[in-house]
C-alpha positions as CSV (number, residue, x, y, z in Angstrom):
1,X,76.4,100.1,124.7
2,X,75.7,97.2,122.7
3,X,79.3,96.0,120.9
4,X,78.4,96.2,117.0
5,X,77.7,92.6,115.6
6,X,80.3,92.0,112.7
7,X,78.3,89.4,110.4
8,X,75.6,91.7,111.1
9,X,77.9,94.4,109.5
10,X,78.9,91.7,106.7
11,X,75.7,91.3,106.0
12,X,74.9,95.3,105.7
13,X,78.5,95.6,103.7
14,X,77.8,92.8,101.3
15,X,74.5,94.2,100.1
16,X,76.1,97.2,99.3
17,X,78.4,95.6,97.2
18,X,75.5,93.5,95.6
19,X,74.4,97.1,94.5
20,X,77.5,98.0,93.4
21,X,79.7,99.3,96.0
22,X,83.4,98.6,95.9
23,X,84.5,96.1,98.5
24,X,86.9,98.1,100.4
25,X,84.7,101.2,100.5
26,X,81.7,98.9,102.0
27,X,84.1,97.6,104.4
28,X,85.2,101.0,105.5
29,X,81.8,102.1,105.9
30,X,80.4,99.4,108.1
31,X,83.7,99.0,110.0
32,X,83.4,100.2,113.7
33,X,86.1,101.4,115.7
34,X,84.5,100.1,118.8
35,X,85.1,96.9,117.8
36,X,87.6,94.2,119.0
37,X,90.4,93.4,116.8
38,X,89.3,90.1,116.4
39,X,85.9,91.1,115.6
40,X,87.2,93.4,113.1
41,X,89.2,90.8,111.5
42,X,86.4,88.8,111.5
43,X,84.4,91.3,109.8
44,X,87.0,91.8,107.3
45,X,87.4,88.1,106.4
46,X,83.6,87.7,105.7
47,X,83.0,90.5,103.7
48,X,85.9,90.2,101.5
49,X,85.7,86.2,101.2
50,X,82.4,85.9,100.6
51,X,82.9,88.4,97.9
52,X,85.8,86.6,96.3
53,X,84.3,83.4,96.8
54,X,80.7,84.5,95.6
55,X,80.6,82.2,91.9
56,X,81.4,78.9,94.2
57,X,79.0,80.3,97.1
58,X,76.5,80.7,93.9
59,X,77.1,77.2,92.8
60,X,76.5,75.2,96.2
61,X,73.1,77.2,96.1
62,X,72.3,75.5,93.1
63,X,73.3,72.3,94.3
64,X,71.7,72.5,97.6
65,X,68.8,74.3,97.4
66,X,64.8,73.7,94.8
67,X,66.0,77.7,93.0
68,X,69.6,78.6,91.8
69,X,71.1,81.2,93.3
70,X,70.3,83.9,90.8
71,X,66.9,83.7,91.5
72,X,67.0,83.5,95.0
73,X,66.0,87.1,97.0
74,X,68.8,88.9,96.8
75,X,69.4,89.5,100.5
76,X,68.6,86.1,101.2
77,X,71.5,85.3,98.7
78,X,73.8,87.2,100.4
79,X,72.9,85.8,103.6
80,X,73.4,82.0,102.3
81,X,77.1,83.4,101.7
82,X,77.9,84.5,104.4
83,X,76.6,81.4,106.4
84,X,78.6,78.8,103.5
85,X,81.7,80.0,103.1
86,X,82.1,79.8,107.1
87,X,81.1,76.9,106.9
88,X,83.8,76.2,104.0
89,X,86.0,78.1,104.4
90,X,86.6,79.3,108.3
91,X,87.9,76.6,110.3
92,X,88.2,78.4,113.2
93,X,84.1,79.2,113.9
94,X,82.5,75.5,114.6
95,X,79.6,74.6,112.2
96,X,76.8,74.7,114.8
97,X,77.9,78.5,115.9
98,X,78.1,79.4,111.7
99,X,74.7,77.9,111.1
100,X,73.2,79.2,114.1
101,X,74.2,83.2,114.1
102,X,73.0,82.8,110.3
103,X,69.7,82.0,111.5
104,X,69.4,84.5,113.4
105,X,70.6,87.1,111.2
106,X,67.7,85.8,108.6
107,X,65.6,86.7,111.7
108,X,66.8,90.1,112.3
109,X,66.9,90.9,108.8
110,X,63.6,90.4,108.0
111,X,63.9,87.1,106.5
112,X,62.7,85.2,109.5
113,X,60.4,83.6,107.2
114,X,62.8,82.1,105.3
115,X,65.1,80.9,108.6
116,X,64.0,77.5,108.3
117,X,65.1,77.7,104.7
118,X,68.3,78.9,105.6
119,X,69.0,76.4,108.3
120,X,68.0,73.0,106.1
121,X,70.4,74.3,103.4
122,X,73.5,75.2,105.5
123,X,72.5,72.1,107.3
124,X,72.4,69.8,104.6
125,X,76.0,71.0,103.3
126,X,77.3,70.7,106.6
127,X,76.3,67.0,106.5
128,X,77.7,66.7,102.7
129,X,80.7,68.2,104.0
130,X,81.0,65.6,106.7
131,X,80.7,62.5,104.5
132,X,82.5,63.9,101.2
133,X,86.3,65.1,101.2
134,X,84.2,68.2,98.9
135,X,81.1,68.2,98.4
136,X,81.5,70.8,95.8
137,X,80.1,69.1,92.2
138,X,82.3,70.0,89.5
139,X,82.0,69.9,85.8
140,X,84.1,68.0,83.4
141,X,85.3,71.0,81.6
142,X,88.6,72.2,83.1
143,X,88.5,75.9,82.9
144,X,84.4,75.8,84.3
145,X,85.4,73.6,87.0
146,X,88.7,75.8,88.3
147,X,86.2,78.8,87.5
148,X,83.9,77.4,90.1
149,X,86.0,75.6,92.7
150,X,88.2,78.7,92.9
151,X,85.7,81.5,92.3
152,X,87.3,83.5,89.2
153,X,84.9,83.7,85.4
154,X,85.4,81.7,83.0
155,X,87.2,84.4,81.0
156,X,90.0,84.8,83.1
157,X,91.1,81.5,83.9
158,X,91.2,81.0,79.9
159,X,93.9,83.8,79.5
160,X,95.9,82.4,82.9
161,X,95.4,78.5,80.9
162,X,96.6,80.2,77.6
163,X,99.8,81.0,78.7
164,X,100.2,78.5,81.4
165,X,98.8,75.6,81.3
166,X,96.3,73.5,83.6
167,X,98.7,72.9,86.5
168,X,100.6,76.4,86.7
169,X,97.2,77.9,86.1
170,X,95.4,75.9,89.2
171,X,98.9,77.4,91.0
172,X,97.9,80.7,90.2
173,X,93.8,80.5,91.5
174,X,95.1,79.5,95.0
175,X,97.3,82.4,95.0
176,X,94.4,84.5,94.4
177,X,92.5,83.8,96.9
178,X,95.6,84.1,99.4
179,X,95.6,87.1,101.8
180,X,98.0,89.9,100.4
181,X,101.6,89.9,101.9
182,X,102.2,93.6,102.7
183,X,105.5,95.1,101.8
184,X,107.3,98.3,103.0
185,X,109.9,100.4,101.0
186,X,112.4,102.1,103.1
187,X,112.9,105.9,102.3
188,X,117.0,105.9,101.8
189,X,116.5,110.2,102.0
190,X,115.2,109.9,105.6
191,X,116.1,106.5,106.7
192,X,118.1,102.6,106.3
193,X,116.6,99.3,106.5
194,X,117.8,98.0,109.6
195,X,116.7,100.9,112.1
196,X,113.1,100.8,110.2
197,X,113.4,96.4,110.5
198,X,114.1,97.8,114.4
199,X,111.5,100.2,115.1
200,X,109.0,97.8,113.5
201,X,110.0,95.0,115.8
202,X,110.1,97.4,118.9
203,X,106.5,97.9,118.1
204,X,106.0,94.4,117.7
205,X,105.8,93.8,114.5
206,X,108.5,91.2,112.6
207,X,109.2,92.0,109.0
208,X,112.5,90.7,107.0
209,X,114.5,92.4,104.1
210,X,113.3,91.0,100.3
211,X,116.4,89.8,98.3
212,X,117.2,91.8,95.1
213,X,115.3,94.6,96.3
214,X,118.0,97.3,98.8
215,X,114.8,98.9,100.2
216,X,112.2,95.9,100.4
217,X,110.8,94.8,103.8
218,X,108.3,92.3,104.1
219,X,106.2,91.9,107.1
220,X,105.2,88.6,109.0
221,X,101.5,88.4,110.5
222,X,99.2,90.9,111.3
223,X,100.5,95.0,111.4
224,X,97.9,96.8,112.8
225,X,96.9,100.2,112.1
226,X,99.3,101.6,108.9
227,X,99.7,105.4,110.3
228,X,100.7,104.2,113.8
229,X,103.7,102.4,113.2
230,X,106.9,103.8,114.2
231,X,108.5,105.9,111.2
232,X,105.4,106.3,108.9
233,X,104.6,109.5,109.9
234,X,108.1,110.5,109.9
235,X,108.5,109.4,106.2
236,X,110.8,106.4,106.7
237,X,109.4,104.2,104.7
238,X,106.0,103.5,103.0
239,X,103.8,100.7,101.2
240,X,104.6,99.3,98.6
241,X,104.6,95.8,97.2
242,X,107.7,93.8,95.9
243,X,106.9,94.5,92.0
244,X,105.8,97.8,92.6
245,X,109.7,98.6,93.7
246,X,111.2,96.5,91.4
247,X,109.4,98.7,88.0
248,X,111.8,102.0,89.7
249,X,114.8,99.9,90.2
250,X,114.8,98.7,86.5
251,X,114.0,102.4,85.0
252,X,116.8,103.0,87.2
253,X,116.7,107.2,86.7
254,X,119.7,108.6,87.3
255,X,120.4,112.0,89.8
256,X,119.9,115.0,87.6
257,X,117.7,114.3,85.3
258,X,114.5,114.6,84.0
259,X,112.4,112.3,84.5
260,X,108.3,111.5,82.8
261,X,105.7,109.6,84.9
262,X,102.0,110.0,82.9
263,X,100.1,107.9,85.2
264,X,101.9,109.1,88.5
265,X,99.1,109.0,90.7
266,X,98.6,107.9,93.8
267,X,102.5,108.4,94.0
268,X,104.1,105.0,95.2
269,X,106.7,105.1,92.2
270,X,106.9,108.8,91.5
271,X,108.3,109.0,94.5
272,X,110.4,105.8,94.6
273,X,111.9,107.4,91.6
274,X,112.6,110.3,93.4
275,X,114.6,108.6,96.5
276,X,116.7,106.6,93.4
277,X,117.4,110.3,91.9
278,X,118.4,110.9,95.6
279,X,116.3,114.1,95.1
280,X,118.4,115.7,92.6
281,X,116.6,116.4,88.3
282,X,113.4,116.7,87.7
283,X,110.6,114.3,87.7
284,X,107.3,115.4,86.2
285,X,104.0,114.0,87.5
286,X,100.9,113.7,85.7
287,X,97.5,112.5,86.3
288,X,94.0,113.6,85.0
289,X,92.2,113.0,88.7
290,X,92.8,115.7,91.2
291,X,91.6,113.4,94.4
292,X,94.2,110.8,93.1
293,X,96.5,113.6,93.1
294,X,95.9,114.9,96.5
295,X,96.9,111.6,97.9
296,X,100.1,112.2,95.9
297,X,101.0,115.2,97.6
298,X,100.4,113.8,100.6
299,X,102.8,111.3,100.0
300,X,105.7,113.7,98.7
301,X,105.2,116.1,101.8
302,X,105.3,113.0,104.4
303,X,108.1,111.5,102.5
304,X,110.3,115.0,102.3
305,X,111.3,114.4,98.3
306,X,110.7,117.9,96.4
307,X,112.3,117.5,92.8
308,X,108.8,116.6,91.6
309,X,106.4,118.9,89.9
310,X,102.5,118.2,89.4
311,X,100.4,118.5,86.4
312,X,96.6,117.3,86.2
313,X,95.4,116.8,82.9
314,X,95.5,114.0,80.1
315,X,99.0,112.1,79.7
316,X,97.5,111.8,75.8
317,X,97.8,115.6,75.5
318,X,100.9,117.1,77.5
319,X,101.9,120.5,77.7
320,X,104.9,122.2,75.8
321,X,105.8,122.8,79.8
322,X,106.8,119.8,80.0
323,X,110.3,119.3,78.9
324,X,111.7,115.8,77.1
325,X,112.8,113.5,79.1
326,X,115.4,111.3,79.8
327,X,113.0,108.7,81.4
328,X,109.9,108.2,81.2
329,X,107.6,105.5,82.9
330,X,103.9,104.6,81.9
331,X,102.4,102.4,84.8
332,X,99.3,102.2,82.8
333,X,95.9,101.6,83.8
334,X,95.3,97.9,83.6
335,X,92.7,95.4,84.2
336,X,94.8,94.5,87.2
337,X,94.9,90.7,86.8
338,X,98.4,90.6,88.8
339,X,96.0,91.8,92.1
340,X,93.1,90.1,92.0
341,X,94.5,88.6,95.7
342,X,94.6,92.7,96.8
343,X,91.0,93.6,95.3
344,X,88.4,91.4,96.4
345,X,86.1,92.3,94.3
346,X,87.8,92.8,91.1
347,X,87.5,90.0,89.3
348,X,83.9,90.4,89.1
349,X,84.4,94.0,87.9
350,X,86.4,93.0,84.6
351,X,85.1,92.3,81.4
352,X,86.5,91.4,78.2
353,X,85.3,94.5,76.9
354,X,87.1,96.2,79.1
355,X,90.6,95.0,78.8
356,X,89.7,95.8,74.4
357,X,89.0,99.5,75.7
358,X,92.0,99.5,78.3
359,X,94.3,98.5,75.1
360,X,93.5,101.5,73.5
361,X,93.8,104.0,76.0
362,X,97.3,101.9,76.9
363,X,98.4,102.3,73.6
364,X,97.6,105.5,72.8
365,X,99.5,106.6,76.3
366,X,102.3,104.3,74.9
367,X,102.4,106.4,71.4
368,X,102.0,109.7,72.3
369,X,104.4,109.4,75.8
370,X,107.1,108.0,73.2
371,X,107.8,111.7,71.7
372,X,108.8,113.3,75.0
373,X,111.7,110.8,75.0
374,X,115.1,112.6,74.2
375,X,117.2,110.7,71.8
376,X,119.0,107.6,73.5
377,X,116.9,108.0,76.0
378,X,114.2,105.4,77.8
379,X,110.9,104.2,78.7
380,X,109.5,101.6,80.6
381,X,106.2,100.3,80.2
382,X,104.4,97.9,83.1
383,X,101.0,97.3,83.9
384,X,99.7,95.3,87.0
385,X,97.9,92.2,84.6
386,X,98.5,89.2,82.7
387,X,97.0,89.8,80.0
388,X,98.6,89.1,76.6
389,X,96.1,91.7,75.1
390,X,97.1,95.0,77.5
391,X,100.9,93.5,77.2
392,X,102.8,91.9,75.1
393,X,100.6,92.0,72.2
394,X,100.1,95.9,72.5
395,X,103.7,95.7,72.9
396,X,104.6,94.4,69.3
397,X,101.5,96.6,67.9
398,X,103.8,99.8,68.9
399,X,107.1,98.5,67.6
400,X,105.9,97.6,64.4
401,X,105.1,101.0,63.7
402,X,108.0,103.0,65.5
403,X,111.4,101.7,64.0
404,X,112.9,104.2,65.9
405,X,112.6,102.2,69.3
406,X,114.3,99.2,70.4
407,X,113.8,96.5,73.4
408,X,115.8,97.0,76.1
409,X,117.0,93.4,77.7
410,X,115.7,93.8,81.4
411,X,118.3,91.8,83.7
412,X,116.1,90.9,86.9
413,X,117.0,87.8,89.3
414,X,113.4,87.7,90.5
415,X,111.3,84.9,89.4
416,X,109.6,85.5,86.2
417,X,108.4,83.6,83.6
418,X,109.7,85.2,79.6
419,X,106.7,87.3,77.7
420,X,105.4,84.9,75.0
421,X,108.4,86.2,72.7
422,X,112.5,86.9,73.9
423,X,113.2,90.3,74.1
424,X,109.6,91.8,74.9
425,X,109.9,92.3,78.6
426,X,109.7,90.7,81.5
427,X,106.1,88.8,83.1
428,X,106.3,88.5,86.9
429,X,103.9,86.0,87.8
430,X,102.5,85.7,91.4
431,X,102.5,82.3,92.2
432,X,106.3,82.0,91.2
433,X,107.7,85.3,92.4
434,X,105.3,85.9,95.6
435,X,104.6,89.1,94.8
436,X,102.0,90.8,92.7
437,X,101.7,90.3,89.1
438,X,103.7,92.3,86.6
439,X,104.3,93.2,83.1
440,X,107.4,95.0,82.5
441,X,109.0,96.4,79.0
442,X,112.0,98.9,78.6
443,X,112.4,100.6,75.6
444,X,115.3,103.1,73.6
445,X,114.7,105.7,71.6
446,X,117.3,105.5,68.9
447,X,116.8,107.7,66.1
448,X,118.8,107.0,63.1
């Protein structure tokens, strides 16, 4: 038996996504367990980069070949990917090897036809590449020309350059195209930091604490399969990045009471609140998608917390059931513009029009959430994105219509940059704080 080819399986995965398909479902899909590891990291580097890379894939076809890319066949497209960003972008596969095995895949994929096409292109970048320190051509304007040399639309790059600036901005595309750090939060119910830091070297893999965060472990290199780590099955600890703990640790929930989370699902911070609470009050979680939920459950069981209850249905329109709440947490759904390094594909996913319809969902979640807060109590507000529009502008929108709330001052010694304002919250910023991108805001309720 023949081992399974993995830029042959790129090639299958990436048309998928070319006709819709999420990145990571694609992947899963045409990922073989009886493949090598390297082959499936090789697998995994091709689909995902040539996805993230695809606008400056797109703009050496236009360079380098009679048609621009948009009306090139799409699977011949996706095949021209595939063979340029190896040839960009992976060091380790030599140029003739990258050129050749995407020859031969226009041959096997009923392109042969176009194989000579395929070779004179990748051909003549490869001897661009060798006479220019980038052959890339860029335009004049700068947020087209960091749009194209680092693969994000144009869109984007003008709400990171609004708030930033060129240089910080340019900081921030690299980051994004970085592989994803993965970070572990130790469960304090079933276990401590250093015999999880142990177990995980034991098995090989090194990982070492995050400052400012008591539960944060970072790994170093590769980890392997997730479930078959020592302690994961056990509950010990879980995944979770660096912000992701830090929103908990700032609502700071206190054993014995009752606690709100209205976007709870798939669980990472419901039950992070729940190991702060050290399994003592009430936490109520809520979530309109059952499957979302499931995984939730999952997470509760395998993590042995049970002071949290489950209801699936519209955060907008909560039951009497549900009590007030001393807390209450809205990690709302966001265009996720503090991940794009975790989501290959999202960036191309985003719209303008959707981050305007996000906003409204986000704010009516923010409104209607704020009357299940008992008096002097708190909520917290924090969205993966960087968006002014989802954050601190939707932000002011609520305050200047609910005098009975007041900004909490959030006290964090991990890097941030302020919100555009003092006193709305806290902006974590990727390429400063290595860790994914965060809005947070906590607010009182104070009724006079």
């Amino acid at each position: 038996m023949s081992t399974p080819n993995p830029r042959q399986l790129a090639f299958q995965g990436l048309k998928a996504v070319h006709k819709g398909a999420f990145a990571d479902v694609a992947l899963n899909r045409v990922m073989s367990t009886a493949m090598p590891v390297v082959d499936r990291r090789l697998l995994t580097e091709l689909l995902y980069g040539s996805v993230r890379r695809q606008r400056t894939l797109d703009a050496l076809i236009d360079q380098f070949a009679k048609k621009p890319a948009h009306q090139q066949p799409p699977d011949l497209r996706v095949l021209l990917h595939l063979g340029l960003y190896q040839l960009r972008y992976l060091q380790q596969v030599p140029t003739p090897a990258a050129i050749f095995t995407t020859v031969e895949l226009a041959k096997d994929n009923r392109l042969a036809g176009l194989s000579g096409f395929v070779n004179g292109l990748l051909r003549q970048y490869a001897r661009a590449a060798d006479t220019a320190e980038d052959p890339l051509e860029l335009p004049s304007d700068p947020i087209q020309r960091l749009g194209i040399l680092y693969s994000y639309p144009d869109w984007i790059i003008q709400v990171w350059y609004d708030q930033l600036g060129l240089a910080e901005t340019e900081q921030l595309c690299r980051y994004g195209n970085q592989s994803p750090s993965i970070d572990l939060r130790v469960n304090p119910l079933r276990a401590d930091r250093d015999t999880v830091q142990t177990q995980l070297a034991q098995a090989g893999v090194t990982s070492h604490p995050l400052p400012h965060l008591p539960q944060a472990l970072r790994s170093e290199g590769k980890m392997g399969a997730i479930p078959q780590l020592p302690g994961f099955q056990e509950g010990y600890w879980t995944v979770q990045d660096a912000s992701a703990q830090l929103v908990s640790h700032i609502l700071n929930p206190q054993p014995g009471s009752v606690v709100l989370d209205v976007c709870a699902a798939p669980g990472g911070k419901t039950t992070h609140l729940a190991e702060l609470m050290q399994n003592q009050g009430q936490i109520w979680a809520c979530d309109r998608t059952p499957s979302r939920l499931r995984k939730l459950n999952q997470n509760v069981q395998r993590l042995g917390v049970s002071n949290i209850q489950v209801w699936t249905g519209d955060s907008r329109q909560l039951p009497d059931e549900i009590p007030a709440a001393d807390s209450v947490l809205i990690d709302a759904p966001c265009s996720g513009l503090g991940t794009l390094h975790r989501h290959a594909d999202a960036r191309w996913r985003q719209t303008p029009a959707k981050v305007e319809e996000l906003s409204i969902l986000q704010l009516e979640l923010l409104q209607t959430s704020a009357q299940r807060v008992k008096p002097g109590g708190q909520l917290l507000y924090a969205t993966c994105t960087l968006h002014p529009q989802e954050n601190e502008q939707l932000l002011a929108h609520f305050l200047a219509s609910s005098p009975n709330w007041r900004i909490k001052p959030i006290q964090t010694e991990i890097p941030h940059q302020s919100a555009n304002k003092p006193g709305t919250g806290i902006k974590i910023w990727p390429h400063q704080g290595n860790m994914d991108g965060f809005f947070m805001a906590q607010l009182q309720y104070l009724p006079q």
